[in-house]
PDB file of N, CA, C and O in Angstrom:
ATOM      1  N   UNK A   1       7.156  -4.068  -9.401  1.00  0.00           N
ATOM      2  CA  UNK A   1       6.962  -4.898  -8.248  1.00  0.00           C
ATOM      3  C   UNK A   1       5.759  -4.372  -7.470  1.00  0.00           C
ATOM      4  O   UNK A   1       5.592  -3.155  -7.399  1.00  0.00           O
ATOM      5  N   UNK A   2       5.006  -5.124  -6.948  1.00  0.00           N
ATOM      6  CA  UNK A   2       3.778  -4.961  -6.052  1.00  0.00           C
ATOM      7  C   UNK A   2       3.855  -5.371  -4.713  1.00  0.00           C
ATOM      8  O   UNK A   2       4.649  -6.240  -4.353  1.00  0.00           O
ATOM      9  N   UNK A   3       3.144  -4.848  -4.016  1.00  0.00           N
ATOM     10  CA  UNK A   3       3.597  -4.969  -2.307  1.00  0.00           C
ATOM     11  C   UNK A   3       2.218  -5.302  -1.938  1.00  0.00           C
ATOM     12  O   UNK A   3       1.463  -4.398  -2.295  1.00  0.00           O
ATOM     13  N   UNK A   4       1.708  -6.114  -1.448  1.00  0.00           N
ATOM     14  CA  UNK A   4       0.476  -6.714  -0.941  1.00  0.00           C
ATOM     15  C   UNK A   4       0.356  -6.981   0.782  1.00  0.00           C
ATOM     16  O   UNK A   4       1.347  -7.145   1.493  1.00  0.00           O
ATOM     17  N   UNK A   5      -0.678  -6.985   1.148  1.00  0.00           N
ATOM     18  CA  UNK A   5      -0.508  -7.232   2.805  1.00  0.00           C
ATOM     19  C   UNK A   5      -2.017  -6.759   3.294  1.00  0.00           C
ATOM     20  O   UNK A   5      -2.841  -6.471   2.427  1.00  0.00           O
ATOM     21  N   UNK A   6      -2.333  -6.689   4.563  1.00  0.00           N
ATOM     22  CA  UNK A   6      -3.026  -6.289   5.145  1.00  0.00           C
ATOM     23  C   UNK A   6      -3.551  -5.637   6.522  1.00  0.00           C
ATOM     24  O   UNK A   6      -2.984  -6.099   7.511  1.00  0.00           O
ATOM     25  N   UNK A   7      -4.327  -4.854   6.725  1.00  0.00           N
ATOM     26  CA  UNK A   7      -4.031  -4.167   7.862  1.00  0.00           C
ATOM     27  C   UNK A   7      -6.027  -4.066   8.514  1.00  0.00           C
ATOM     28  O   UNK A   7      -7.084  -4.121   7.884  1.00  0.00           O
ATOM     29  N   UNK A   8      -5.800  -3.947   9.619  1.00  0.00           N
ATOM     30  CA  UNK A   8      -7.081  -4.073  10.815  1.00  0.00           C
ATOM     31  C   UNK A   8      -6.938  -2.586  10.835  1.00  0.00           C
ATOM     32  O   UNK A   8      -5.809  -2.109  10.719  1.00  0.00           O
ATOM     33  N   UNK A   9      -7.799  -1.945  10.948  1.00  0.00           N
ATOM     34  CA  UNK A   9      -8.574  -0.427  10.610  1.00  0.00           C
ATOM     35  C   UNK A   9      -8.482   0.049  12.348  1.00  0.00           C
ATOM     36  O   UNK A   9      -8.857  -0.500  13.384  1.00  0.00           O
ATOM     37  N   UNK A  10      -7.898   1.139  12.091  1.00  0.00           N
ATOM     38  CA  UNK A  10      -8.052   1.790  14.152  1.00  0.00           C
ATOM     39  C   UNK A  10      -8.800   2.213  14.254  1.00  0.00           C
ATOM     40  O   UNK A  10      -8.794   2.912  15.268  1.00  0.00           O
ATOM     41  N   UNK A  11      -9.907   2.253  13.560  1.00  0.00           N
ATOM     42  CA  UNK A  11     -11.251   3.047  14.362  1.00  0.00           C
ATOM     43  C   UNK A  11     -12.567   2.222  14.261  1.00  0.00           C
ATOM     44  O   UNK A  11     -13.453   2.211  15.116  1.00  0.00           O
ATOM     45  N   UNK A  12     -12.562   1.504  13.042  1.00  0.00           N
ATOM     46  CA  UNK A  12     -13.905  -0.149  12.993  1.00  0.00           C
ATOM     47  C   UNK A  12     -13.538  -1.571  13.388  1.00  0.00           C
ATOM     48  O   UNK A  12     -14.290  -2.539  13.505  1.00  0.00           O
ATOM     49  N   UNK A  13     -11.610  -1.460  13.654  1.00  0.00           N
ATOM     50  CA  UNK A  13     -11.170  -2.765  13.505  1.00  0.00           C
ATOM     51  C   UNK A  13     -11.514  -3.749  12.646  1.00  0.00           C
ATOM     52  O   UNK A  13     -11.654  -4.857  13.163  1.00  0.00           O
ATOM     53  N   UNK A  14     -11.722  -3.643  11.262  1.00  0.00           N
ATOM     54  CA  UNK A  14     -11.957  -4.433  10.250  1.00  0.00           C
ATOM     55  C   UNK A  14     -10.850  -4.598   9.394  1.00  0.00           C
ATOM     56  O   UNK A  14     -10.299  -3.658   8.821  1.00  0.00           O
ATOM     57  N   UNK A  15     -10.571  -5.584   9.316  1.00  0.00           N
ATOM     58  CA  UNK A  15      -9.420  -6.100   8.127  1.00  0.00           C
ATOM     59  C   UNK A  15      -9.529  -5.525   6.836  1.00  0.00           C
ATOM     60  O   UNK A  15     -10.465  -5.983   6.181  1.00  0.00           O
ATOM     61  N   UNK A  16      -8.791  -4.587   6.237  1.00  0.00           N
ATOM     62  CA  UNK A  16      -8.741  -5.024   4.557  1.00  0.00           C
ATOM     63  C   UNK A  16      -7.025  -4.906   4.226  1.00  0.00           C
ATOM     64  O   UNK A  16      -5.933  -4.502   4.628  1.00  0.00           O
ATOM     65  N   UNK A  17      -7.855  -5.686   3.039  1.00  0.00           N
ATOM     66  CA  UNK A  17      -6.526  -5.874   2.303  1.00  0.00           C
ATOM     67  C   UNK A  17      -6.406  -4.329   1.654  1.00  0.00           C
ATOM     68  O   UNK A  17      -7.257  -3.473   1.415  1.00  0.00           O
ATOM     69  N   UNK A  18      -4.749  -4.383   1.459  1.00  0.00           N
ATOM     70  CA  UNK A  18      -3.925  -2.893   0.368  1.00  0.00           C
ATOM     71  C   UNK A  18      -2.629  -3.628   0.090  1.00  0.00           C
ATOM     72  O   UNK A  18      -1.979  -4.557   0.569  1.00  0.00           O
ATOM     73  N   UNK A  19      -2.551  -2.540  -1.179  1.00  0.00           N
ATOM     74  CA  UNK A  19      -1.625  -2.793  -2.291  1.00  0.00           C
ATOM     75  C   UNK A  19      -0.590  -1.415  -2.514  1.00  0.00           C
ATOM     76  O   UNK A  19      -0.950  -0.316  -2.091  1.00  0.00           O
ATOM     77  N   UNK A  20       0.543  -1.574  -3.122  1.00  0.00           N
ATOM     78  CA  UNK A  20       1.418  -0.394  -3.317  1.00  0.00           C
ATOM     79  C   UNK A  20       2.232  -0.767  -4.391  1.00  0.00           C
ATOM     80  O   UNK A  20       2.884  -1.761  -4.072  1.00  0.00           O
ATOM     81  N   UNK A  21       2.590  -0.200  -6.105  1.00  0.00           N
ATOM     82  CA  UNK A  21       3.264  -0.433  -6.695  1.00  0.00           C
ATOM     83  C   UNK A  21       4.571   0.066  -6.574  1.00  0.00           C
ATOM     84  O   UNK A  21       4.748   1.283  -6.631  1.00  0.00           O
ATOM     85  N   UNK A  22       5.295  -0.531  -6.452  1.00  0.00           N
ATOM     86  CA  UNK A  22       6.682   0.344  -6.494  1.00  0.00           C
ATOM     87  C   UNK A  22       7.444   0.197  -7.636  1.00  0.00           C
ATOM     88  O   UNK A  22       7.773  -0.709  -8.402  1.00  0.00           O
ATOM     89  N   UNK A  23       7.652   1.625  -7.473  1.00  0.00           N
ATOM     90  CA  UNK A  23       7.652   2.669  -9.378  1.00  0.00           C
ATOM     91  C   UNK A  23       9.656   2.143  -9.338  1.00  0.00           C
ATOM     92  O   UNK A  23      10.490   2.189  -8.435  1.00  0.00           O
ATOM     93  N   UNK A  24       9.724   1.681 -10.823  1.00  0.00           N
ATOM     94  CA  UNK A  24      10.721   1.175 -11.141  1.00  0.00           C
ATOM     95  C   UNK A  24      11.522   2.009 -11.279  1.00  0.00           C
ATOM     96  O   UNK A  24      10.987   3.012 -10.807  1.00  0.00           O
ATOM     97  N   UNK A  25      13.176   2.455 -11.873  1.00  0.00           N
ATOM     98  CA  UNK A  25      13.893   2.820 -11.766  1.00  0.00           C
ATOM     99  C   UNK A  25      13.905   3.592 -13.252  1.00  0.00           C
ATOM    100  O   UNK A  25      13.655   2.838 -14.193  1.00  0.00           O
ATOM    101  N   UNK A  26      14.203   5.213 -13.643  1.00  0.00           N
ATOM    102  CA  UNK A  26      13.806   5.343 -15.120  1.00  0.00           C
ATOM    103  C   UNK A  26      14.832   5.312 -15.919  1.00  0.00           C
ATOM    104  O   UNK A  26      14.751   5.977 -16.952  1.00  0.00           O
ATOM    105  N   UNK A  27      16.366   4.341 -15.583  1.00  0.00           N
ATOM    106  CA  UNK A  27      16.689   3.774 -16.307  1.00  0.00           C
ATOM    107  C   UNK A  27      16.643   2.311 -16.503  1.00  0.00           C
ATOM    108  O   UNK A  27      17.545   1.820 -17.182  1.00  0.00           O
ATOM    109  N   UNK A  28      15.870   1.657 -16.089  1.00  0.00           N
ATOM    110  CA  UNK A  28      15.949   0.542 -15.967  1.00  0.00           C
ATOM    111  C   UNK A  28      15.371   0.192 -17.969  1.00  0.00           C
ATOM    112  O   UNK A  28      14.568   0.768 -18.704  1.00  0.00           O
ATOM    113  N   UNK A  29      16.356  -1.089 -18.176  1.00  0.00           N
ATOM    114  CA  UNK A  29      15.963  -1.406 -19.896  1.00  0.00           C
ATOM    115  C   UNK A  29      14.513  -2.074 -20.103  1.00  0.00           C
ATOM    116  O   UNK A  29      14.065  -2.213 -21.241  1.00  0.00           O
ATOM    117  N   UNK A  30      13.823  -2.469 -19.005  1.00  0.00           N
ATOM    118  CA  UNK A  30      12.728  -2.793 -19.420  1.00  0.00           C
ATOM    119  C   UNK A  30      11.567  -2.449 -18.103  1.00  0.00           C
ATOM    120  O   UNK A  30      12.133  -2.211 -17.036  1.00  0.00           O
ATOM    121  N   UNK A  31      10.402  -2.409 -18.070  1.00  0.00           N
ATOM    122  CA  UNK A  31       9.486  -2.243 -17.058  1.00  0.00           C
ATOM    123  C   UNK A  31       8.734  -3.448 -17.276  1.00  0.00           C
ATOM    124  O   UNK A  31       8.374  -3.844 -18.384  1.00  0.00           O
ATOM    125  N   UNK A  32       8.523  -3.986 -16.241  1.00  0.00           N
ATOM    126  CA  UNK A  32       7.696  -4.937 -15.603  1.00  0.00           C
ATOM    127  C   UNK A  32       6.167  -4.327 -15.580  1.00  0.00           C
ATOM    128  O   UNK A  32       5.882  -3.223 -15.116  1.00  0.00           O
ATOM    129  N   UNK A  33       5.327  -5.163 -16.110  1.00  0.00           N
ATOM    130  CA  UNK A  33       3.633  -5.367 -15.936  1.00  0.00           C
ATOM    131  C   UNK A  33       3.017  -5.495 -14.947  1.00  0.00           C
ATOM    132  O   UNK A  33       2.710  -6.638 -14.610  1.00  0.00           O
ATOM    133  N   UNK A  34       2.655  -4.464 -14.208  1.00  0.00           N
ATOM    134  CA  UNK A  34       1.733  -5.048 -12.847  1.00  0.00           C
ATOM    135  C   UNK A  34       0.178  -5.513 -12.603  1.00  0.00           C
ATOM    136  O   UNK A  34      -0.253  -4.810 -11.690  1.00  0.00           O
ATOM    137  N   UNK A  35      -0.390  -6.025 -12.861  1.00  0.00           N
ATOM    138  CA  UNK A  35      -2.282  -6.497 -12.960  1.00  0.00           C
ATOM    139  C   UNK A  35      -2.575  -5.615 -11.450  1.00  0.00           C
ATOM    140  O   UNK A  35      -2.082  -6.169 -10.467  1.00  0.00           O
ATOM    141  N   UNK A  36      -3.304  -4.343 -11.190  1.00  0.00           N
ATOM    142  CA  UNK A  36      -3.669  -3.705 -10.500  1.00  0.00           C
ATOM    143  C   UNK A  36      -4.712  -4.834  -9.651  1.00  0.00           C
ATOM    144  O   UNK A  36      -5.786  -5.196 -10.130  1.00  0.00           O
ATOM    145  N   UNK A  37      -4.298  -5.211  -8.596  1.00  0.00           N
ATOM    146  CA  UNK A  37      -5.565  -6.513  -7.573  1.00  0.00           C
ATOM    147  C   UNK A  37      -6.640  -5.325  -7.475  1.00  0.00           C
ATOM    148  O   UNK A  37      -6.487  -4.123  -7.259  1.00  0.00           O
ATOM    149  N   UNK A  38      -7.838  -6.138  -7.723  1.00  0.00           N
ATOM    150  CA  UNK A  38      -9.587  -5.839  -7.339  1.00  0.00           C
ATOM    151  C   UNK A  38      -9.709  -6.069  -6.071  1.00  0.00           C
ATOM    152  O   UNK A  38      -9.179  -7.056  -5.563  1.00  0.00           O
ATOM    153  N   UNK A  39     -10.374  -5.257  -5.419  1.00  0.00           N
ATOM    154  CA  UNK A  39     -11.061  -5.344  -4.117  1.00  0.00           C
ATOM    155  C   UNK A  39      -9.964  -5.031  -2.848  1.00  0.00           C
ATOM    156  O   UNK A  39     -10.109  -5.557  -1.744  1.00  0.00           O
ATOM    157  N   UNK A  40      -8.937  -4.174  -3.141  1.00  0.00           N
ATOM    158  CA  UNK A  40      -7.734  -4.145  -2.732  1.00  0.00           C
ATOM    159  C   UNK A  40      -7.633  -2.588  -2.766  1.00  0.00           C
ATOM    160  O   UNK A  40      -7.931  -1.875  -3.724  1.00  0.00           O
ATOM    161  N   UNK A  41      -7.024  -2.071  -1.202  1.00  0.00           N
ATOM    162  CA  UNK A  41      -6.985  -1.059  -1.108  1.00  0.00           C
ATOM    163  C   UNK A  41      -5.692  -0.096  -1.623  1.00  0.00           C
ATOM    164  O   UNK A  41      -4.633  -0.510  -1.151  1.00  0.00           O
ATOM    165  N   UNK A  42      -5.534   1.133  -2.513  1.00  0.00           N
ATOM    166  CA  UNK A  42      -4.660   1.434  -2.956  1.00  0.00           C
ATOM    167  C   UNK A  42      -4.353   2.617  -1.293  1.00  0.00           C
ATOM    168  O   UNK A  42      -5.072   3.258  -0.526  1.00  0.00           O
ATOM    169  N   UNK A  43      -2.479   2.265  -1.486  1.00  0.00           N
ATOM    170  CA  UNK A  43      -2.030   3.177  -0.470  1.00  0.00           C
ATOM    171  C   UNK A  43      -0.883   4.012  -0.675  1.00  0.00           C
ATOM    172  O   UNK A  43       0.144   3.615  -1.225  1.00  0.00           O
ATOM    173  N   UNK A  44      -1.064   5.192  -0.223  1.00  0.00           N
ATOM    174  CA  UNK A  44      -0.033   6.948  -0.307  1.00  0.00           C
ATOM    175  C   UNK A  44       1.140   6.553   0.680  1.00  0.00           C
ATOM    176  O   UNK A  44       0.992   6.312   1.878  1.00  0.00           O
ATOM    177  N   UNK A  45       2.440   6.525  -0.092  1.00  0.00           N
ATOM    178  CA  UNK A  45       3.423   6.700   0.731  1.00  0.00           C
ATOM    179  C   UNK A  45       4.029   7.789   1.559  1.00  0.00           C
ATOM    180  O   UNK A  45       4.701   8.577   0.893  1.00  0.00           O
ATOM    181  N   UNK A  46       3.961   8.048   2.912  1.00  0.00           N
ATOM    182  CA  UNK A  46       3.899   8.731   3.750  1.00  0.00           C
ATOM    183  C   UNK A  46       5.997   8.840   3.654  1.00  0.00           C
ATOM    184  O   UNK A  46       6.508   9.910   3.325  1.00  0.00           O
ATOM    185  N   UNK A  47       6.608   7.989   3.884  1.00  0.00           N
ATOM    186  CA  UNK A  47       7.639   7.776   3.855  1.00  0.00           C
ATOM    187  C   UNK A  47       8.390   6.071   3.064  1.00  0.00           C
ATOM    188  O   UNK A  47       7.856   4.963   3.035  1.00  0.00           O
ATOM    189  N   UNK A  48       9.610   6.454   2.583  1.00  0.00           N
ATOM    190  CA  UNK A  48      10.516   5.667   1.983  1.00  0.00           C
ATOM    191  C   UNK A  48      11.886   5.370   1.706  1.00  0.00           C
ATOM    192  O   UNK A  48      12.542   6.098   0.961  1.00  0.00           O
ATOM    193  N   UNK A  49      12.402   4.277   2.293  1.00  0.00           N
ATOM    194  CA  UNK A  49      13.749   4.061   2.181  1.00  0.00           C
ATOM    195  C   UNK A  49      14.350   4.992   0.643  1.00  0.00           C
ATOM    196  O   UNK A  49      13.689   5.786  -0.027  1.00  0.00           O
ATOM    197  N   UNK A  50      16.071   4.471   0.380  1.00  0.00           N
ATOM    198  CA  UNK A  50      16.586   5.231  -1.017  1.00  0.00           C
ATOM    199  C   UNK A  50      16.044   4.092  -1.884  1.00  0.00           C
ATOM    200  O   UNK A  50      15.918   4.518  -3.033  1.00  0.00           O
ATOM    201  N   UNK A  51      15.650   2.729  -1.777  1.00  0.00           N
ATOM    202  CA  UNK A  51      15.242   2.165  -3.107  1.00  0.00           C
ATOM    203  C   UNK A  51      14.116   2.280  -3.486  1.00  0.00           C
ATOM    204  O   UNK A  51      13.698   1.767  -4.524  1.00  0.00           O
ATOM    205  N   UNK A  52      13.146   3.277  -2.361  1.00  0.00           N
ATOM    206  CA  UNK A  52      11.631   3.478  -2.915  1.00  0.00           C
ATOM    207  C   UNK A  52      10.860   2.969  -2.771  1.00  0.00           C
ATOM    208  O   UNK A  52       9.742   3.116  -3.263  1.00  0.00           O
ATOM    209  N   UNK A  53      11.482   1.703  -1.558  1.00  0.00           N
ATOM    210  CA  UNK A  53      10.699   1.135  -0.594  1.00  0.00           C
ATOM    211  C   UNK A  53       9.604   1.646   0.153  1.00  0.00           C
ATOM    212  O   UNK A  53      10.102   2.621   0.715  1.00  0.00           O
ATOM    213  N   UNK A  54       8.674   1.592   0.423  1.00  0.00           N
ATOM    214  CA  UNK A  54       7.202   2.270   1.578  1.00  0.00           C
ATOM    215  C   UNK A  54       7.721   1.542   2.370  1.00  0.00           C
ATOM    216  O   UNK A  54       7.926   0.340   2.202  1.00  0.00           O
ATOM    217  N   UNK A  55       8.164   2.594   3.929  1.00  0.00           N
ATOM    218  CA  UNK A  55       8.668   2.530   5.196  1.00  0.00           C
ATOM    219  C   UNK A  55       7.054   2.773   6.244  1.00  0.00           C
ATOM    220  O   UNK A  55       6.687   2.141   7.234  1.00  0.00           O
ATOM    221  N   UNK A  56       6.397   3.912   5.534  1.00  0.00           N
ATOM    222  CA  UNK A  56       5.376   4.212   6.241  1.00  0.00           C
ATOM    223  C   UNK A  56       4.261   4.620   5.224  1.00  0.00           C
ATOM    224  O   UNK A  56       4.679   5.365   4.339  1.00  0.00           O
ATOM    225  N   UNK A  57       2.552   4.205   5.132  1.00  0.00           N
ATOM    226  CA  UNK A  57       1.941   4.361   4.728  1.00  0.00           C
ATOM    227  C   UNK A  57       0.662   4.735   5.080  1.00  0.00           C
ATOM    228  O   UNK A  57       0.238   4.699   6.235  1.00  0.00           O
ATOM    229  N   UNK A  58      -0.029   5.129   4.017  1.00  0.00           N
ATOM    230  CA  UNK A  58      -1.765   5.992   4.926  1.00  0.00           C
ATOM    231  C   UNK A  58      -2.926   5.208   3.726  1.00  0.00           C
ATOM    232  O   UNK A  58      -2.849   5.314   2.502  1.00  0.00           O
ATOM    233  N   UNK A  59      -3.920   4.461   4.474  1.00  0.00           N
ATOM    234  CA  UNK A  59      -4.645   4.290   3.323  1.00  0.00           C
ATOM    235  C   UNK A  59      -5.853   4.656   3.604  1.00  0.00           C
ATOM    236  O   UNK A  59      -5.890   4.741   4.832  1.00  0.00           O
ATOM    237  N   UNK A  60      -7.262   5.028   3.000  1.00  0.00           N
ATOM    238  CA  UNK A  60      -8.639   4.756   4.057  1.00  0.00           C
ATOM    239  C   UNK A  60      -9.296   3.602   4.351  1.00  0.00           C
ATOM    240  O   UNK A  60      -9.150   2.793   3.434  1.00  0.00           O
ATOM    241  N   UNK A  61      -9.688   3.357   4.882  1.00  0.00           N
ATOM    242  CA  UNK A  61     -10.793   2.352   5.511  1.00  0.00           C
ATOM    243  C   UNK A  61     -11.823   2.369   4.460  1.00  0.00           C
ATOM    244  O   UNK A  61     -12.755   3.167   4.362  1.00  0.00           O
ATOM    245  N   UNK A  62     -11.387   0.887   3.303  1.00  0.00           N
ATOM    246  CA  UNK A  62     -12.906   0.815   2.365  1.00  0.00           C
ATOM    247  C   UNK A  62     -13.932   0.035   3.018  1.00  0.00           C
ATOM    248  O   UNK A  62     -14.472  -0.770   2.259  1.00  0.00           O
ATOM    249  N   UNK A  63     -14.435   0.042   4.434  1.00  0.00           N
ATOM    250  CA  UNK A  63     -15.967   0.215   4.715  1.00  0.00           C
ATOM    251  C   UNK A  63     -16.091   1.488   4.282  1.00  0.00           C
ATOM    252  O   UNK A  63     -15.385   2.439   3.943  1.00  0.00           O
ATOM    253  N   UNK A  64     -17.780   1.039   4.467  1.00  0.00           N
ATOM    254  CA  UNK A  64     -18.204   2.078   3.892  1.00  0.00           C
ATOM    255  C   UNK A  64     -18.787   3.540   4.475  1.00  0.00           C
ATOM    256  O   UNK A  64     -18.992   4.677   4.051  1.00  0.00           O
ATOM    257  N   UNK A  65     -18.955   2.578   6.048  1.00  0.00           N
ATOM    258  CA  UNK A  65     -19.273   3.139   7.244  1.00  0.00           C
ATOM    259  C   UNK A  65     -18.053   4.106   7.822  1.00  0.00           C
ATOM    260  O   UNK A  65     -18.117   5.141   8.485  1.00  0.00           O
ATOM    261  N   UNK A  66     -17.089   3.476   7.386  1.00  0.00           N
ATOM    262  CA  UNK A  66     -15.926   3.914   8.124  1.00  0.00           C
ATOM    263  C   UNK A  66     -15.542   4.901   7.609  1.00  0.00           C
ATOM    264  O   UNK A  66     -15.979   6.004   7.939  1.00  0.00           O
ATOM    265  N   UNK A  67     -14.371   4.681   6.408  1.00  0.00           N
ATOM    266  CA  UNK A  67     -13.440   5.760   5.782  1.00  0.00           C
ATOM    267  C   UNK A  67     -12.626   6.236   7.170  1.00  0.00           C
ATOM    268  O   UNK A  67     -13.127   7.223   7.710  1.00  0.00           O
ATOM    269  N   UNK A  68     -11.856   5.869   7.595  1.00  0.00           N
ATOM    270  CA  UNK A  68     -11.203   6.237   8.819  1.00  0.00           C
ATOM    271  C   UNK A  68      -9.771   6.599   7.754  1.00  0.00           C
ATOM    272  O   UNK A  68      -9.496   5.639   7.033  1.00  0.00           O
ATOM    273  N   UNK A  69      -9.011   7.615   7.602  1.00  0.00           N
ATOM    274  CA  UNK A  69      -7.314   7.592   7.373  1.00  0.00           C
ATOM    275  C   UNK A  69      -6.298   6.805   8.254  1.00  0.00           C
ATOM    276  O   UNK A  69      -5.791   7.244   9.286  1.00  0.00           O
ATOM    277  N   UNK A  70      -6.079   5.623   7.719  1.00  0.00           N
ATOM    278  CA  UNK A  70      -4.466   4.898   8.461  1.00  0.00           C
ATOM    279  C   UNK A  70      -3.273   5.011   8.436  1.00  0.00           C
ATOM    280  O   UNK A  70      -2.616   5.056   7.396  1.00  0.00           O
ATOM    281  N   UNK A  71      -2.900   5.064   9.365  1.00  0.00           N
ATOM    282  CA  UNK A  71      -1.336   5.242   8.923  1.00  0.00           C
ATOM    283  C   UNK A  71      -0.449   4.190   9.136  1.00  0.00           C
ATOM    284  O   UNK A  71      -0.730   3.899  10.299  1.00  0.00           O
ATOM    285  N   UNK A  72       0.434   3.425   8.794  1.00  0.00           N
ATOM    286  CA  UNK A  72       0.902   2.551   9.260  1.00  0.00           C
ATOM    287  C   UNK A  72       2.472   1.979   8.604  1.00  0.00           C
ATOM    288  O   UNK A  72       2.944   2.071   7.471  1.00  0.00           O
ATOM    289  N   UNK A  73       2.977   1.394   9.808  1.00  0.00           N
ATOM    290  CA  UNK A  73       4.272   0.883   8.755  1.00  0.00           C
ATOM    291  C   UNK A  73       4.404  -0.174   8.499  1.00  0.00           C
ATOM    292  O   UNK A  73       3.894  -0.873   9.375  1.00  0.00           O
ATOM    293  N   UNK A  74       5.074  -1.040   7.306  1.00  0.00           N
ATOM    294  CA  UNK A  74       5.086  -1.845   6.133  1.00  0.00           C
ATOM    295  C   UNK A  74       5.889  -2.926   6.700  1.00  0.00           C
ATOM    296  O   UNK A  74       7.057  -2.540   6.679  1.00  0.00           O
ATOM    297  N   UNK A  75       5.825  -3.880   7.105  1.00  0.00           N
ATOM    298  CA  UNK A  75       6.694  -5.212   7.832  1.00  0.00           C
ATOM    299  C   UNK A  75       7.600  -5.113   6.638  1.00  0.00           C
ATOM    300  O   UNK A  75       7.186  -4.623   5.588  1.00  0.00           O
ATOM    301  N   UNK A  76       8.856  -5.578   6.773  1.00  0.00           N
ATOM    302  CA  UNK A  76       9.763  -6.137   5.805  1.00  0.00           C
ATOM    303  C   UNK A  76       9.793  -7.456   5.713  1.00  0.00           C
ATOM    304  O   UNK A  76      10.166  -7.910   6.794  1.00  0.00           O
ATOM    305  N   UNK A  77       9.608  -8.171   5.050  1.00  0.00           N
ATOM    306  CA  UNK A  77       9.864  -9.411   5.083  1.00  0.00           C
ATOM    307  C   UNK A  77      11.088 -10.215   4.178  1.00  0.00           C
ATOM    308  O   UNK A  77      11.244 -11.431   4.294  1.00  0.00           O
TER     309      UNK A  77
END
């Protein structure tokens, strides 16, 4: 499963998009295929519920100017 969304940067205020795979279960009988999204920021789970959910995350700022570290937490929807 893939987690998609987006977040406004605290130090350039620029939008980008990020992504987070969430790592399947290692008994599960089969694994699911994920297509890694282009132009999409990959993000470090800071914290996570018991199903391995991202509660809280850190990604950088892909300007190029920027690179600022974010931290932020993950809406549930």
């Amino acid at each position: 499963m893939i987690l998609e969304g987006k977040h406004t940067c605290e130090d350039c205020n620029k939008e980008f998009e990020w992504f987070y795979v969430v790592p399947e279960h290692m008994d599960s009988r089969t694994y699911g295929v994920v297509k890694i999204p282009k132009g999409k920021q990959g993000v470090r789970v800071i914290e996570a519920d018991k199903n391995r959910m991202p509660i809280t995350v850190s990604a950088y700022c892909p300007v190029d100017e920027c690179g600022y570290p974010n931290t932020f937490k993950i809406e549930k929807k």
